[in-house]
Structure formats: structure tokens, C-alpha cells
N, C-alpha and C positions, 0 to 999 in steps of 0.2 A: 680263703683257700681256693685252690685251682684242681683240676686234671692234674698237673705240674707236681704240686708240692700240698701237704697237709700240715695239718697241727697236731699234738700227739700231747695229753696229758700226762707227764712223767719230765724226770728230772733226765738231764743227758745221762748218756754211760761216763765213766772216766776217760773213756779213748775219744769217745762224741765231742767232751767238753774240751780234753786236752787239743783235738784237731781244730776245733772251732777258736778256741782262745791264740792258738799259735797263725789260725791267720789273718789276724787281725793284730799280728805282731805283741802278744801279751805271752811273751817264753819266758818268763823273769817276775811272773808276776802274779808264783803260785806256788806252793810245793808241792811237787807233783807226788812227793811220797803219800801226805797226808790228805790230797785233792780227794781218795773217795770218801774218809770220813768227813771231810768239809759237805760233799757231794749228800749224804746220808742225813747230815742235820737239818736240811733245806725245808722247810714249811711247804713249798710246790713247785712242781719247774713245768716250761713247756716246752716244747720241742719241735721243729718244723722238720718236716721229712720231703726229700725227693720222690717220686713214684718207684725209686728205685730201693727206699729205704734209709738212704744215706744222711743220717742228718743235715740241715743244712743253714741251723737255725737254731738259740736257744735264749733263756733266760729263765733265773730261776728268781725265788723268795726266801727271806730268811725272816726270822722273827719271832715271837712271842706264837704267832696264827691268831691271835683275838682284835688286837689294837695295832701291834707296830706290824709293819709290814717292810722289808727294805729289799727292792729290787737289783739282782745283784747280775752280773755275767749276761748281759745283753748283747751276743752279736749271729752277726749274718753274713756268712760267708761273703767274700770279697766279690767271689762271682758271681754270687748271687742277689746283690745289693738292690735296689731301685727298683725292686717289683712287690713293695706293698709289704714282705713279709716281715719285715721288723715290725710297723705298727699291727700287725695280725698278730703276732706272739703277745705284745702289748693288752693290746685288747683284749686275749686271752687271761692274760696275767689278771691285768684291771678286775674282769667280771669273776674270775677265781676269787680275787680277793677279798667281795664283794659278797659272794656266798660264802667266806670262811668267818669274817667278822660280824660278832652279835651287834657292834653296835658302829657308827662313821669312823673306817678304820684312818691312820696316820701311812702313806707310803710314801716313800721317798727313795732316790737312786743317787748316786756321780752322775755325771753326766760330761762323755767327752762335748768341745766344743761340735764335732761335726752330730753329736745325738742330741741337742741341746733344740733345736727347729723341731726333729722329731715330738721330744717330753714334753713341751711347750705344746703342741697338738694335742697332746690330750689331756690336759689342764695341768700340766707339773709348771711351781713357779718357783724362781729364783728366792725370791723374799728377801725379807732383810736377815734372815738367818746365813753363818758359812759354814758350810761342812766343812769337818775337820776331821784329820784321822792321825793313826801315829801304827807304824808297826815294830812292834818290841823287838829287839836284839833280844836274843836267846845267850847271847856270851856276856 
């Protein structure tokens, strides 16, 4: 954390997350009806804020809170990139997850290729496992 910008225990708002997700090009890659009850079942989120307030930074958790932990909605503002505060919310997340779980919890993320240098910094490995996901049609 700086003068600049802070960390903030709490999940984004719906407007926080929708602005941060659309600039980093993710408009398509949400339902924005259902985004605050998605927003509401989160296990913990962080939040980086400008001295103005203005979000500028988030990522949150979903999971069980005991064992699984799965890091979801990692981004930082386009203009605001290359100053530390992606691996700070990280960090934040990490040591959160660290006090939630009784015993060596499991996290895991996606990971674009340009966040992939990041994860790998703070010990996420590729493995020989592949994430796999599938999102249901509703018709």
C-alpha cells in the first residue's frame, strides 16, 4: 500500500466489480442481472482503492471457506497496472485465506497468460492437472 492507493477488506460493490471487469475487456463474461447474488456468495474479496476512494483493484474467493478456496475476478485497472497492486490484493487474499482455513487450505485460480508470471510468484503451479470448466445453456 501507498499514499496513492489502499487495500480494503470487502468484496467490490456491483458497480465497482462491473467497472473493473469491463476494463479489462470481460462485458460478456458475466450476467450482470445475477452478478450481485454471485457477488453475495463470495467466501472474501479485496479491494484496492484510490485515495479518492474509487476502486481500482479487486479480487475475490469463493469456496467451501475451510479447504477449497478458488480465486476468482482478479483485475486492475488498465491504468493502473505495473505498480505492485495486483500482487498486494494477492497477498492480501493469500494471508486471508490462511487465517480462514483450520487446516493447509487447496487455492486455485484461471489464470490469463499475461497473470500466469504474476501466480507463479507466489507459488501457484501449473501441475499436471487441467482446469476445465463448462457453462450450461439455460435453453
Amino acid at each position: 500500500m501507498t499514499d496513492i492507493w489502499r487495500l480494503e477488506d470487502r468484496l467490490p460493490s456491483p458497480a465497482e466489480h462491473r467497472r473493473l471487469a469491463e476494463s479489462v475487456g470481460w462485458h460478456a463474461a458475466f450476467d450482470w442481472a445475477s452478478q450481485p447474488a454471485s457477488l453475495a456468495g463470495s467466501t472474501l474479496g479485496v479491494v484496492a482503492v484510490d485515495r479518492d476512494g474509487t476502486a481500482i483493484g479487486m479480487a475475490r474467493v469463493v469456496g467451501d471457506g475451510v479447504k477449497y478456496f478458488y480465486v476468482q475476478d482478479v483485475v486492475v485497472d488498465p491504468a493502473e497496472q505495473g505498480r505492485g497492486i495486483g500482487r498486494a490484493i494477492l497477498d492480501r487474499v493469500l494471508l486471508r485465506v490462511r487465517e480462514l482455513a483450520p487446516a493447509p487450505p487447496f487455492v486455485a485460480l484461471f489464470a490469463t497468460t499475461d497473470g500466469m508470471p504474476l501466480y507463479r510468484s507466489l507459488g501457484f503451479e501449473a501441475g499436471d492437472m487441467v482446469g476445465m470448466f463448462q457453462v450450461i445453456d439455460r435453453g
